[in-house]
TIVO-2410 file (N, C-alpha, C; in nm, 3 decimals):
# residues 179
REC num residu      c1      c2      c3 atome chaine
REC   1      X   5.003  -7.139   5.079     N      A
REC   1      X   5.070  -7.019   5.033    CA      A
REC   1      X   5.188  -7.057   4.943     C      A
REC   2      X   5.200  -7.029   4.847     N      A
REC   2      X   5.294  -7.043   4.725    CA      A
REC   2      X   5.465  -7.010   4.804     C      A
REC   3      X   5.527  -7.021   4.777     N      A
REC   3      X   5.672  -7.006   4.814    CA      A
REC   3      X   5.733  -6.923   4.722     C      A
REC   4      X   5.737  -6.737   4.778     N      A
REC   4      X   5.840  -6.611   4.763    CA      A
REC   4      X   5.992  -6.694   4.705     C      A
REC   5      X   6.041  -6.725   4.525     N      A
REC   5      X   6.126  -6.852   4.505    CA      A
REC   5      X   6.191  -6.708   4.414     C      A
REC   6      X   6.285  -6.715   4.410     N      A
REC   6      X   6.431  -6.680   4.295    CA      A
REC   6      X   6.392  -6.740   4.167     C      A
REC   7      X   6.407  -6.657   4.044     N      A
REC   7      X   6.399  -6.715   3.946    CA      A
REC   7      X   6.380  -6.595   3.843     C      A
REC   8      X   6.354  -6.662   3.678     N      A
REC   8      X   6.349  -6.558   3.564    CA      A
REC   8      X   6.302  -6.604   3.424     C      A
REC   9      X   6.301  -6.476   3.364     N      A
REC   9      X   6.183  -6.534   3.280    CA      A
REC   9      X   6.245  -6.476   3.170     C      A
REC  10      X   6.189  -6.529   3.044     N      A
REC  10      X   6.242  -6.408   2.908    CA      A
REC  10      X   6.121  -6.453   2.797     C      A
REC  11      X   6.089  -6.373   2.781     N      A
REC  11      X   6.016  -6.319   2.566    CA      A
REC  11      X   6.067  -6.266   2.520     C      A
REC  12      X   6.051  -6.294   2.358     N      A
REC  12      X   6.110  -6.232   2.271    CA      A
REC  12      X   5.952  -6.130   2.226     C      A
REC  13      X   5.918  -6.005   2.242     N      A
REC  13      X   5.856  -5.967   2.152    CA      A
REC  13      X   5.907  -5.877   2.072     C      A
REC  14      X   5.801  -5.874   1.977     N      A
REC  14      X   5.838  -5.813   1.833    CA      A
REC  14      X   5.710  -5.741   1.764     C      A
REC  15      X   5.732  -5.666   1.645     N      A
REC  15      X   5.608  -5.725   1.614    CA      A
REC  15      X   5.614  -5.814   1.511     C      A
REC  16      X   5.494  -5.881   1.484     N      A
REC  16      X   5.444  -5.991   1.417    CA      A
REC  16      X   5.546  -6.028   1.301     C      A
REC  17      X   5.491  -5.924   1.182     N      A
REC  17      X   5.616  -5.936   1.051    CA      A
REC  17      X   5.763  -5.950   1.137     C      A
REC  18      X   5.789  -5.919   1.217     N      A
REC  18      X   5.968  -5.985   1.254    CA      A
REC  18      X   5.975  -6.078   1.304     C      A
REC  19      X   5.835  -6.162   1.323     N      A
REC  19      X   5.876  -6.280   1.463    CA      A
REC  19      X   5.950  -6.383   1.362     C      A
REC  20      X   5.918  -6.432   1.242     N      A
REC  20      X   6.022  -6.536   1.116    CA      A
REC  20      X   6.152  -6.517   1.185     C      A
REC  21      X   6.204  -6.404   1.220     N      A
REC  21      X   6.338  -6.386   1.217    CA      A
REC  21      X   6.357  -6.486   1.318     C      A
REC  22      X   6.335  -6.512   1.437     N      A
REC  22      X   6.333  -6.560   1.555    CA      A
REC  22      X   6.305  -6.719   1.566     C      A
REC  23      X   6.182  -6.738   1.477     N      A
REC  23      X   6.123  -6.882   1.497    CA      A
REC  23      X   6.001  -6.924   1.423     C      A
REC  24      X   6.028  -7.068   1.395     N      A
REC  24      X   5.882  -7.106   1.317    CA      A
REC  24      X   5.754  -7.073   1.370     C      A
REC  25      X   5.782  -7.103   1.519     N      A
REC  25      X   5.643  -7.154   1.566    CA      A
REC  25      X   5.564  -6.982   1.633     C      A
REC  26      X   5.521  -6.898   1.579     N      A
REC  26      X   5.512  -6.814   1.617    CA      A
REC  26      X   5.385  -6.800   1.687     C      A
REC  27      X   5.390  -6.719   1.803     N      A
REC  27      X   5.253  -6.709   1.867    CA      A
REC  27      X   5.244  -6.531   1.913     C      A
REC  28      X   5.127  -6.490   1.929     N      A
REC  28      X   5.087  -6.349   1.915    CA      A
REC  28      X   4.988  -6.363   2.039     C      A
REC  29      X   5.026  -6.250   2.069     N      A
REC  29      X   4.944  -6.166   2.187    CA      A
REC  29      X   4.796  -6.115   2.112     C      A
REC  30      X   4.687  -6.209   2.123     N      A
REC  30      X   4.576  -6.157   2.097    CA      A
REC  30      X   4.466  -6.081   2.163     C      A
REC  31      X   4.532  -6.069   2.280     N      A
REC  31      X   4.452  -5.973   2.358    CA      A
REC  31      X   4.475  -5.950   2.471     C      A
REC  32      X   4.483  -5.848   2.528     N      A
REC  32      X   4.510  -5.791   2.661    CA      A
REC  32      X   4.403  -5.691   2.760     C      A
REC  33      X   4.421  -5.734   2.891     N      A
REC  33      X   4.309  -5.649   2.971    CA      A
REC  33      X   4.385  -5.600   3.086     C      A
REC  34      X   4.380  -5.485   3.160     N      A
REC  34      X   4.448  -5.455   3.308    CA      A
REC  34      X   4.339  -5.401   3.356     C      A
REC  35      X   4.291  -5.415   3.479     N      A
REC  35      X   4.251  -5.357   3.569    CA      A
REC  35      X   4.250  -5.389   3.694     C      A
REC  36      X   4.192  -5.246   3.772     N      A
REC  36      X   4.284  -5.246   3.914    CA      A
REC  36      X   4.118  -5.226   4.008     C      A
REC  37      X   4.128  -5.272   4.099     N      A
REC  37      X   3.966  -5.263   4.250    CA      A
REC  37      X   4.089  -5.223   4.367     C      A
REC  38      X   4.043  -5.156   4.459     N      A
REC  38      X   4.020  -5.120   4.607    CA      A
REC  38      X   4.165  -5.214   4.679     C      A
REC  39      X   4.213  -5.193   4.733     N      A
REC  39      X   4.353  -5.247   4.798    CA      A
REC  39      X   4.277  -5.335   4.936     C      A
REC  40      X   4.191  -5.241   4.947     N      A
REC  40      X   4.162  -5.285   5.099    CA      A
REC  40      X   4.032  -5.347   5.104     C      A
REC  41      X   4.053  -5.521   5.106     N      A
REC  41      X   3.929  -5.596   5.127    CA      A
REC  41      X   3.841  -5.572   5.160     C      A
REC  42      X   3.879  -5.508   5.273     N      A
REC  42      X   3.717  -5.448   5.347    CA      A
REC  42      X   3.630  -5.346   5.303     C      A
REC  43      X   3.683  -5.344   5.165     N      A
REC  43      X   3.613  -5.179   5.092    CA      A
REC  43      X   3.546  -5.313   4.997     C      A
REC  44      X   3.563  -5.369   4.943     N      A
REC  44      X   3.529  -5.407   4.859    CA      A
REC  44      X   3.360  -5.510   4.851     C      A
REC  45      X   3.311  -5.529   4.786     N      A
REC  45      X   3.200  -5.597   4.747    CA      A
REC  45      X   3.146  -5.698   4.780     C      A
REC  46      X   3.236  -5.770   4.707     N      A
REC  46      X   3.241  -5.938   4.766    CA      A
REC  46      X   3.399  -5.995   4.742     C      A
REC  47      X   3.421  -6.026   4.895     N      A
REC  47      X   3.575  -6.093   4.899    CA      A
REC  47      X   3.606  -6.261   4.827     C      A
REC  48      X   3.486  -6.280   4.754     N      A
REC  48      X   3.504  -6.411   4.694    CA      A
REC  48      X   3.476  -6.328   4.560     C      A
REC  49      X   3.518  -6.234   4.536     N      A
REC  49      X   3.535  -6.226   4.387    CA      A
REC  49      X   3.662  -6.102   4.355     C      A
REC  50      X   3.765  -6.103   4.242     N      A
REC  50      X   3.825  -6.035   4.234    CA      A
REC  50      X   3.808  -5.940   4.095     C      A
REC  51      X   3.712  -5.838   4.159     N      A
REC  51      X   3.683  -5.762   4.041    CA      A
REC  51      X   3.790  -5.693   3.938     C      A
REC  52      X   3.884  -5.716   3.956     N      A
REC  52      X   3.979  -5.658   3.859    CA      A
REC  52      X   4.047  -5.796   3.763     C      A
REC  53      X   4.004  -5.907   3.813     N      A
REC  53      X   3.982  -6.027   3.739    CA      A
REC  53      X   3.887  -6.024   3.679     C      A
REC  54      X   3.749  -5.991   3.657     N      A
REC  54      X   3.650  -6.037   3.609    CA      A
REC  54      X   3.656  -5.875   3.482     C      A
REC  55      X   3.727  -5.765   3.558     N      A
REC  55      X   3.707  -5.649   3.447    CA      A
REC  55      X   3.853  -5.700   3.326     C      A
REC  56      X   3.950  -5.744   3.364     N      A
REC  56      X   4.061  -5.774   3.271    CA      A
REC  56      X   4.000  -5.860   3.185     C      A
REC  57      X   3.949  -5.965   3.225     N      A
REC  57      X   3.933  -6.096   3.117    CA      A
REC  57      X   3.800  -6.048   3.012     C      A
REC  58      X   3.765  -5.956   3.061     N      A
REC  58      X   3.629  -5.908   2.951    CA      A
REC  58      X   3.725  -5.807   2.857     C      A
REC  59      X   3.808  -5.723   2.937     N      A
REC  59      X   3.848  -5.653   2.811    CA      A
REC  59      X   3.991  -5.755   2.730     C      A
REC  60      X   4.018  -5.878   2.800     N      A
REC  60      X   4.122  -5.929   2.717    CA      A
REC  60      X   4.000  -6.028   2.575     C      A
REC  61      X   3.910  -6.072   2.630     N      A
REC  61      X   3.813  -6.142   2.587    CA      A
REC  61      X   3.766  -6.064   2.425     C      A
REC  62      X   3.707  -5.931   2.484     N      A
REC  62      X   3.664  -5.809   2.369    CA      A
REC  62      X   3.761  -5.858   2.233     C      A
REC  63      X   3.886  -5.800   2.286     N      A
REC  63      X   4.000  -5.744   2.219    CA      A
REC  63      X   4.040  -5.874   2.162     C      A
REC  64      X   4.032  -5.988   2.219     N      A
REC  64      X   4.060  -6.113   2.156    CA      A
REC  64      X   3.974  -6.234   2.057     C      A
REC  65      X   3.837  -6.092   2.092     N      A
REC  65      X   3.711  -6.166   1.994    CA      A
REC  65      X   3.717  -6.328   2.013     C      A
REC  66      X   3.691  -6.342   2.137     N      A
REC  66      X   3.668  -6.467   2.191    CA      A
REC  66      X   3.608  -6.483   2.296     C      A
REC  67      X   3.556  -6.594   2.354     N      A
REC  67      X   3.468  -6.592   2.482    CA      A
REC  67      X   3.572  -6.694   2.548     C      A
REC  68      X   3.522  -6.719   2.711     N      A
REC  68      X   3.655  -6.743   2.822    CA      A
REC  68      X   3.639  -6.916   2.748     C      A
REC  69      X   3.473  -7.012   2.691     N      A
REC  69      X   3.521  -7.118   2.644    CA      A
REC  69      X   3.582  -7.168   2.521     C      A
REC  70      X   3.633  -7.036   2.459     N      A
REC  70      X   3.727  -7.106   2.361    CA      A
REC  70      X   3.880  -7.088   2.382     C      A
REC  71      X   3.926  -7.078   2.511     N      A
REC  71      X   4.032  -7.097   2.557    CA      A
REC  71      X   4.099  -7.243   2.608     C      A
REC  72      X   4.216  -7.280   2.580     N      A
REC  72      X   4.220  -7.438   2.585    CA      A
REC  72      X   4.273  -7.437   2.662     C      A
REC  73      X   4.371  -7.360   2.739     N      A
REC  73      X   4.478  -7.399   2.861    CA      A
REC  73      X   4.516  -7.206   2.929     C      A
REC  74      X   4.528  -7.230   3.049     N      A
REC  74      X   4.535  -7.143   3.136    CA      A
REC  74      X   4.637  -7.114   3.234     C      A
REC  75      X   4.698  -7.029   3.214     N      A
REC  75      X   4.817  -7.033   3.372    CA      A
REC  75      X   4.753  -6.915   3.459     C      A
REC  76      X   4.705  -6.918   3.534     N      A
REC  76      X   4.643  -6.849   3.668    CA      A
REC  76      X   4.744  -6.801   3.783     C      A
REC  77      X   4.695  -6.683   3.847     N      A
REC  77      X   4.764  -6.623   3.946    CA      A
REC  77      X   4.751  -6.706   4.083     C      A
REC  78      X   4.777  -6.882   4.139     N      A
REC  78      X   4.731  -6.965   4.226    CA      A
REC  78      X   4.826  -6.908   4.363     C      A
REC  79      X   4.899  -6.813   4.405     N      A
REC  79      X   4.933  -6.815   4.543    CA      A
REC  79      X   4.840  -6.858   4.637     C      A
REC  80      X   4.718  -6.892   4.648     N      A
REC  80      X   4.666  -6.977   4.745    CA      A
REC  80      X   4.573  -7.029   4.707     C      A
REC  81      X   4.523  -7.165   4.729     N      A
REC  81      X   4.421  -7.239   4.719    CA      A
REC  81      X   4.344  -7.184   4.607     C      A
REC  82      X   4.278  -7.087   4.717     N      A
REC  82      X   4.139  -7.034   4.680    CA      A
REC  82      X   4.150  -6.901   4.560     C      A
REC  83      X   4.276  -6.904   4.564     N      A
REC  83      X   4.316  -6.789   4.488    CA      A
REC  83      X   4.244  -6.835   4.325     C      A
REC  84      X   4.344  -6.970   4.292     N      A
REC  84      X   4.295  -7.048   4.162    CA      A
REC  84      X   4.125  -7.062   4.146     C      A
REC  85      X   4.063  -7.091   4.270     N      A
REC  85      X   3.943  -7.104   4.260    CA      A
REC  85      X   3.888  -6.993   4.202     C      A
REC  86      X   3.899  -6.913   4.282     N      A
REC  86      X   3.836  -6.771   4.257    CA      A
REC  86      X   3.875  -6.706   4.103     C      A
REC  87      X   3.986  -6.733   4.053     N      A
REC  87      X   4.040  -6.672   3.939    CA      A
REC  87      X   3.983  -6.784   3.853     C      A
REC  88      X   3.929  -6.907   3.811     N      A
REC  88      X   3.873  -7.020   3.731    CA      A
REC  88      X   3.709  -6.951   3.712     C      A
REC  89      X   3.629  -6.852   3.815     N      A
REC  89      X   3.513  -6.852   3.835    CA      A
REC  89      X   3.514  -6.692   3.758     C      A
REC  90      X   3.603  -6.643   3.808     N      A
REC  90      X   3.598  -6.487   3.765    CA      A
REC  90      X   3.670  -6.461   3.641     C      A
REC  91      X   3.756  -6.568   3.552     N      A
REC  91      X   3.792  -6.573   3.478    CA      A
REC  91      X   3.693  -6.624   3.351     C      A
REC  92      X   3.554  -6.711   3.418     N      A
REC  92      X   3.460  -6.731   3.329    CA      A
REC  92      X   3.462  -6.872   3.308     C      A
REC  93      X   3.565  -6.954   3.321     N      A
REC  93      X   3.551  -7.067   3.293    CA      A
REC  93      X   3.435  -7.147   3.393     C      A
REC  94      X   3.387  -7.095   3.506     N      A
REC  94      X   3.308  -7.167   3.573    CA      A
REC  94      X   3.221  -7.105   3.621     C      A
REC  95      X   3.107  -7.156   3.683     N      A
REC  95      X   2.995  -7.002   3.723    CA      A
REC  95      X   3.053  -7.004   3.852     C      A
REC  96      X   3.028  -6.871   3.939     N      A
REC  96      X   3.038  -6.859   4.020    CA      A
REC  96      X   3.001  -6.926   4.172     C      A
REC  97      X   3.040  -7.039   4.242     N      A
REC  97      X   3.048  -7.113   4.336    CA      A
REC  97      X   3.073  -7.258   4.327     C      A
REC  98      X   3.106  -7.274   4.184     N      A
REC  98      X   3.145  -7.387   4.105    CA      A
REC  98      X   3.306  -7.375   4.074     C      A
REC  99      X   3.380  -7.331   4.112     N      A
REC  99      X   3.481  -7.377   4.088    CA      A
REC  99      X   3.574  -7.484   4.158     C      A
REC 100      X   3.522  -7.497   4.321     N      A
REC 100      X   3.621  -7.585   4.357    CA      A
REC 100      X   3.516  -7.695   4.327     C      A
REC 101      X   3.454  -7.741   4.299     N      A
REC 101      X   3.332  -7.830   4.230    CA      A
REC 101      X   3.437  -7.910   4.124     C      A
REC 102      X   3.475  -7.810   4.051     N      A
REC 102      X   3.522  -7.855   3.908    CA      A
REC 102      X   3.672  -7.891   3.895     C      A
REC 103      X   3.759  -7.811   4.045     N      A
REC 103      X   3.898  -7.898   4.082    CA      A
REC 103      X   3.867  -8.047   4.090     C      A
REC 104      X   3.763  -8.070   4.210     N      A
REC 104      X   3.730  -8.188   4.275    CA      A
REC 104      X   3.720  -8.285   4.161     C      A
REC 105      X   3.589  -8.260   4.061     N      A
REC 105      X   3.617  -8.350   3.941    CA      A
REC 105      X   3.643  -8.331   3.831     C      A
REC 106      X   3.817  -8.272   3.803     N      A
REC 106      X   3.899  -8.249   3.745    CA      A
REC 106      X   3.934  -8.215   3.639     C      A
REC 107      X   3.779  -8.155   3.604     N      A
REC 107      X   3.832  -8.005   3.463    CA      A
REC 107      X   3.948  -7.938   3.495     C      A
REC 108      X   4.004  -7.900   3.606     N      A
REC 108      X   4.101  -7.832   3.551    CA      A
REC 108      X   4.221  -7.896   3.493     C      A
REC 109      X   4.253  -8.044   3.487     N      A
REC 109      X   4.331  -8.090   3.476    CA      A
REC 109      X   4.360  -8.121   3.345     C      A
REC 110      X   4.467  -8.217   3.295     N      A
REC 110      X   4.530  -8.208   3.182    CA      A
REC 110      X   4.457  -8.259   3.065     C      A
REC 111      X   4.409  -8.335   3.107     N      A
REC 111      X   4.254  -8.384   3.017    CA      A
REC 111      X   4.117  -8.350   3.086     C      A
REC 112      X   4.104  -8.189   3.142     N      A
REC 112      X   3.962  -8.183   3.144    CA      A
REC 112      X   3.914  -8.032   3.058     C      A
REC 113      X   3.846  -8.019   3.083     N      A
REC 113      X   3.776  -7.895   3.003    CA      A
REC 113      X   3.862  -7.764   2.976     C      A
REC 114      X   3.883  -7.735   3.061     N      A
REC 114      X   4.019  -7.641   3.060    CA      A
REC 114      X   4.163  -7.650   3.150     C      A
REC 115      X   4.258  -7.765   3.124     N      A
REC 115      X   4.363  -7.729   3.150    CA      A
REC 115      X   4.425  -7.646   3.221     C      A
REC 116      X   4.414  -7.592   3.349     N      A
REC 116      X   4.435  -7.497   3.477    CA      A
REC 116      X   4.629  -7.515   3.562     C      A
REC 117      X   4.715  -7.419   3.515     N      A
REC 117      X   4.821  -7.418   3.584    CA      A
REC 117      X   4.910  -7.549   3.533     C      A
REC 118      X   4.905  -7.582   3.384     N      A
REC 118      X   4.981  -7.677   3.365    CA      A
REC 118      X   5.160  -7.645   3.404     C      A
REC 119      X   5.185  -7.561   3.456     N      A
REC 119      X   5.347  -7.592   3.500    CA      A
REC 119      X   5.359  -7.589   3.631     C      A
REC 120      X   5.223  -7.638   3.667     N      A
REC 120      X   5.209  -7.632   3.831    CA      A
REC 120      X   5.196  -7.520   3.900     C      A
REC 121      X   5.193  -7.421   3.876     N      A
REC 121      X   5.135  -7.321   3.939    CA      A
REC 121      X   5.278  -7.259   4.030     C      A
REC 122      X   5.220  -7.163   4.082     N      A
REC 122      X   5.297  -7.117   4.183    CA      A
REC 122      X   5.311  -7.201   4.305     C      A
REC 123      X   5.223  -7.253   4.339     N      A
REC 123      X   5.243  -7.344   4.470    CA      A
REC 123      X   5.340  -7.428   4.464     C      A
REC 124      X   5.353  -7.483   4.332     N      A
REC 124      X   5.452  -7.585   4.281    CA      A
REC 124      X   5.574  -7.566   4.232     C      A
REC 125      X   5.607  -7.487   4.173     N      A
REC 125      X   5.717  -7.410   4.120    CA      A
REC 125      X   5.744  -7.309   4.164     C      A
REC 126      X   5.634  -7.226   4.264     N      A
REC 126      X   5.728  -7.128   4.328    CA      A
REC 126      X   5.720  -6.946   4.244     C      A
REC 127      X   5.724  -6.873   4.371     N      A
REC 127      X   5.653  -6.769   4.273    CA      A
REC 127      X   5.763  -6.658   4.299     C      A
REC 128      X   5.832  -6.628   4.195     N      A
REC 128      X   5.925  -6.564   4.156    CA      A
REC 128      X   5.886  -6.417   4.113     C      A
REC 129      X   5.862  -6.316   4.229     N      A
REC 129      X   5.741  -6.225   4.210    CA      A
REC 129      X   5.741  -6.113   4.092     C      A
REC 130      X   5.925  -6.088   4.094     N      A
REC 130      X   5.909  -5.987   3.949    CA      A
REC 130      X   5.884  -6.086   3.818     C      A
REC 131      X   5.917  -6.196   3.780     N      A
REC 131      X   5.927  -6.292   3.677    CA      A
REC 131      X   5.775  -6.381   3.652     C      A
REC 132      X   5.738  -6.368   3.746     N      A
REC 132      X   5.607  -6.478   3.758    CA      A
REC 132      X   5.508  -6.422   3.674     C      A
REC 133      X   5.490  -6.314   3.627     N      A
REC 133      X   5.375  -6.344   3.490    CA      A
REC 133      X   5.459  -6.361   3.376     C      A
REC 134      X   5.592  -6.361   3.331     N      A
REC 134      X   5.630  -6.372   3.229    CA      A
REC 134      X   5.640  -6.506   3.225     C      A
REC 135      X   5.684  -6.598   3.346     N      A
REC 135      X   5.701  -6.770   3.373    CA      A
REC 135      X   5.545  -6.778   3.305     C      A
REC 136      X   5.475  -6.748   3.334     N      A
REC 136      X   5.354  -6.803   3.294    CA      A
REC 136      X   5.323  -6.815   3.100     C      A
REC 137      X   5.324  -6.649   3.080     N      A
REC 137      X   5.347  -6.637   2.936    CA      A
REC 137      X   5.437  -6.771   2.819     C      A
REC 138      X   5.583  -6.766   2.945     N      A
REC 138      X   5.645  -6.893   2.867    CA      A
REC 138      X   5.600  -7.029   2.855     C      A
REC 139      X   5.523  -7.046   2.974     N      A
REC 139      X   5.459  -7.184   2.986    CA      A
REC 139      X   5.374  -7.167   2.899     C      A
REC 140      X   5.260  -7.062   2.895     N      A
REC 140      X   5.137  -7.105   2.751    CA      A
REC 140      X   5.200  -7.096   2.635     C      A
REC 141      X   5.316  -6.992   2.570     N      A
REC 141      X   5.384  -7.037   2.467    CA      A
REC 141      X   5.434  -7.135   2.449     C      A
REC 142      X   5.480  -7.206   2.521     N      A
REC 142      X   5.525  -7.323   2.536    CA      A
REC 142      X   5.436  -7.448   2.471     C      A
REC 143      X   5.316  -7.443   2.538     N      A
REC 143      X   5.175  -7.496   2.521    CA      A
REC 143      X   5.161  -7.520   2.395     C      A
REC 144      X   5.135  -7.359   2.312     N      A
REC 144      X   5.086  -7.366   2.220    CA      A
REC 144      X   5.171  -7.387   2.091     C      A
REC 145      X   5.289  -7.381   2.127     N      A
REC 145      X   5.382  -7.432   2.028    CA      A
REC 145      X   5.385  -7.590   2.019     C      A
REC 146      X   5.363  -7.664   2.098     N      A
REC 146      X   5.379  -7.814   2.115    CA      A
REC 146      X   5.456  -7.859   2.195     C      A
REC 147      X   5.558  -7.723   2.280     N      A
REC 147      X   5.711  -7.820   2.293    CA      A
REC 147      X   5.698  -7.836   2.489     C      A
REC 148      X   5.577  -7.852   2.527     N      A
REC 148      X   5.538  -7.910   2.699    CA      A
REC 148      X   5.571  -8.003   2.756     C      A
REC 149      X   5.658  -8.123   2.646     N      A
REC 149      X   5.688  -8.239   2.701    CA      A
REC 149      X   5.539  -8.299   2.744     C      A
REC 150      X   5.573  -8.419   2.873     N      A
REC 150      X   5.471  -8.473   2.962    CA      A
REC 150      X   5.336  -8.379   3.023     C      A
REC 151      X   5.376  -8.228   3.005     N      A
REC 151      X   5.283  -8.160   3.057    CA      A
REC 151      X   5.185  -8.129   2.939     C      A
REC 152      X   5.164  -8.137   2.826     N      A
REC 152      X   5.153  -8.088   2.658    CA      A
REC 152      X   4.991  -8.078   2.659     C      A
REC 153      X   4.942  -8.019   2.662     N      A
REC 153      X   4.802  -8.019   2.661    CA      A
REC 153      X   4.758  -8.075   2.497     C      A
REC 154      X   4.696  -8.129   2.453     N      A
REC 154      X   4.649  -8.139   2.316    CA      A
REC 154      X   4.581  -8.071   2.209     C      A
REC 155      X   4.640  -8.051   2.086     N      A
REC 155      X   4.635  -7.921   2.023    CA      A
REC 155      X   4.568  -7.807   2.070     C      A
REC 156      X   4.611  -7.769   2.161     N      A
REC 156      X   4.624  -7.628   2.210    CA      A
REC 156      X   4.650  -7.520   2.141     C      A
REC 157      X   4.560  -7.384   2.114     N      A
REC 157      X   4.573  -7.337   2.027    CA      A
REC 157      X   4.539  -7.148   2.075     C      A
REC 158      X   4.517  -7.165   2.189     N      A
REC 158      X   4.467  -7.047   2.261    CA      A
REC 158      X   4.493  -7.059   2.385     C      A
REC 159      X   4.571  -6.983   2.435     N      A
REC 159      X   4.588  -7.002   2.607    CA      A
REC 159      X   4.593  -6.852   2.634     C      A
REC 160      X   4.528  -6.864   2.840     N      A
REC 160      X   4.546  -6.759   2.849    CA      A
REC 160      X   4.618  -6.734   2.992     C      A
REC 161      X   4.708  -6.634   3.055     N      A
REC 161      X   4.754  -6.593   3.134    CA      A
REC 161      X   4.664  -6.480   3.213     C      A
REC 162      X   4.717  -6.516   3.377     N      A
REC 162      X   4.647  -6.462   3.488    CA      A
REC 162      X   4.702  -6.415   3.568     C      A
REC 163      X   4.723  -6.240   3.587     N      A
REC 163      X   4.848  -6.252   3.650    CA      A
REC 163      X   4.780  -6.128   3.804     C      A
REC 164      X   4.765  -6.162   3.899     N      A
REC 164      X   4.726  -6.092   4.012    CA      A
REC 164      X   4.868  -5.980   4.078     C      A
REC 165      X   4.838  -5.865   4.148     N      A
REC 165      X   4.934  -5.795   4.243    CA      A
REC 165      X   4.835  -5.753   4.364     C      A
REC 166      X   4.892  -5.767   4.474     N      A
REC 166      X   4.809  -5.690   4.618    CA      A
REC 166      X   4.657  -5.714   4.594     C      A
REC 167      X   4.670  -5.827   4.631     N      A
REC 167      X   4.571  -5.913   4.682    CA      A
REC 167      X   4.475  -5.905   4.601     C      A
REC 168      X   4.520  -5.902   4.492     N      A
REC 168      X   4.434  -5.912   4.346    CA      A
REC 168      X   4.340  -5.767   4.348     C      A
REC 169      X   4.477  -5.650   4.346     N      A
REC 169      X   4.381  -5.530   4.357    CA      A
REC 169      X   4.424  -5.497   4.207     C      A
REC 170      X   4.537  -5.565   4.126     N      A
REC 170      X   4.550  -5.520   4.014    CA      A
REC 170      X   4.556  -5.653   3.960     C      A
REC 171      X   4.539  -5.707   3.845     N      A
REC 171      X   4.505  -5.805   3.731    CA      A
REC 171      X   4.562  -5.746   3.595     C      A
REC 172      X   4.602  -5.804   3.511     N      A
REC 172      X   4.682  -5.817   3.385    CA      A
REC 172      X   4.660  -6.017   3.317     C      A
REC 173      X   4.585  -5.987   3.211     N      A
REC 173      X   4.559  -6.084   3.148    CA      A
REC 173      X   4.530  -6.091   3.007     C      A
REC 174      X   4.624  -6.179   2.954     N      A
REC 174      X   4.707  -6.201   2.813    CA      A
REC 174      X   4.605  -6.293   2.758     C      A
REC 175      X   4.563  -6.297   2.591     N      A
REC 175      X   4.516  -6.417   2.527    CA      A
REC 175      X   4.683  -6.426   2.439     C      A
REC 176      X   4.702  -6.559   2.438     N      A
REC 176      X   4.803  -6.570   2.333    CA      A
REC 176      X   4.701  -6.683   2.248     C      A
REC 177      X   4.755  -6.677   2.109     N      A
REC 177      X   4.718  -6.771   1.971    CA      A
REC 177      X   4.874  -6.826   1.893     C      A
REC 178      X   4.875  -6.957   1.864     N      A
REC 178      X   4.950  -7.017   1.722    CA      A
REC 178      X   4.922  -6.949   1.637     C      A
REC 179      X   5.012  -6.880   1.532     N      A
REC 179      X   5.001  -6.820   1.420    CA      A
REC 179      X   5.030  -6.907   1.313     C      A
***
């Protein structure tokens, strides 16, 4: 279980024509999805899938005229284990019962197929519950600007954010792009 941590976040948005004012390295919100499933597990379908994950990333996907493998790096909603799992499978990057498959031999990692929770996730850093999808946003901007330090994924050029509420009954998920 991730650790309820203090903390904060900031973006600058704008739109596009004003971002110069601000900074070279500009990156844009290319697509966005929200949707919300059933509060109460036991209503729901299948508890190894979070359908309001799998309905966000299709309409962030649509809107971003992209499919989940041309995404290079990912910050995911990980408060538990299985949480990341489940959000790697329903997010598209993996078929469904293959995702802890693909922890084990280490696509998600910094040199594997898709790059999964490069600022460590919530488990690691701690989940700062009003701030924690914007922490995330900053980390893939971060990404895709170049400036990750030791964590820097390699030309990274598309990342996407994963952001869960109540037990993943609501989902919100961002494509950002380098402009």
């Amino acid at each position: 279980c991730s650790p309820v941590s203090d903390g904060a976040a900031a973006v600058i948005l704008c739109p596009l024509k004003d971002a110069k004012k601000y900074t070279d390295k500009i990156v844009k919100i290319r697509g966005s999805g929200q949707a919300s499933d059933t509060l109460a597990l036991y209503s729901r379908e299948d508890i190894c899938t979070f359908k309001s994950t799998v309905l966000a990333s299709k309409m962030a996907y649509k809107q971003a005229k992209i499919r989940s493998k041309d995404v290079d790096v990912a910050e995911v909603h990980d408060c538990f284990t299985i949480a990341e799992i489940l959000a790697i499978e329903d997010l598209g990057f993996f078929r469904k019962g293959e995702g802890g498959k693909a922890v084990e031999e280490g696509l998600t990692e910094m040199d594997g197929t898709i790059p999964v929770n490069t600022s460590g996730g919530l488990k690691a850093k701690g989940h700062p519950v009003g701030a924690t999808g914007v922490a995330q946003i900053a980390e893939i901007v971060m990404q895709l600007r170049g400036e990750a330090d030791k964590r820097q994924v390699k030309d990274a050029e598309i990342g996407l954010t994963h952001n869960i509420g109540g037990s993943g009954a609501s989902c919100v998920v961002h494509i950002l792009e380098v402009v």
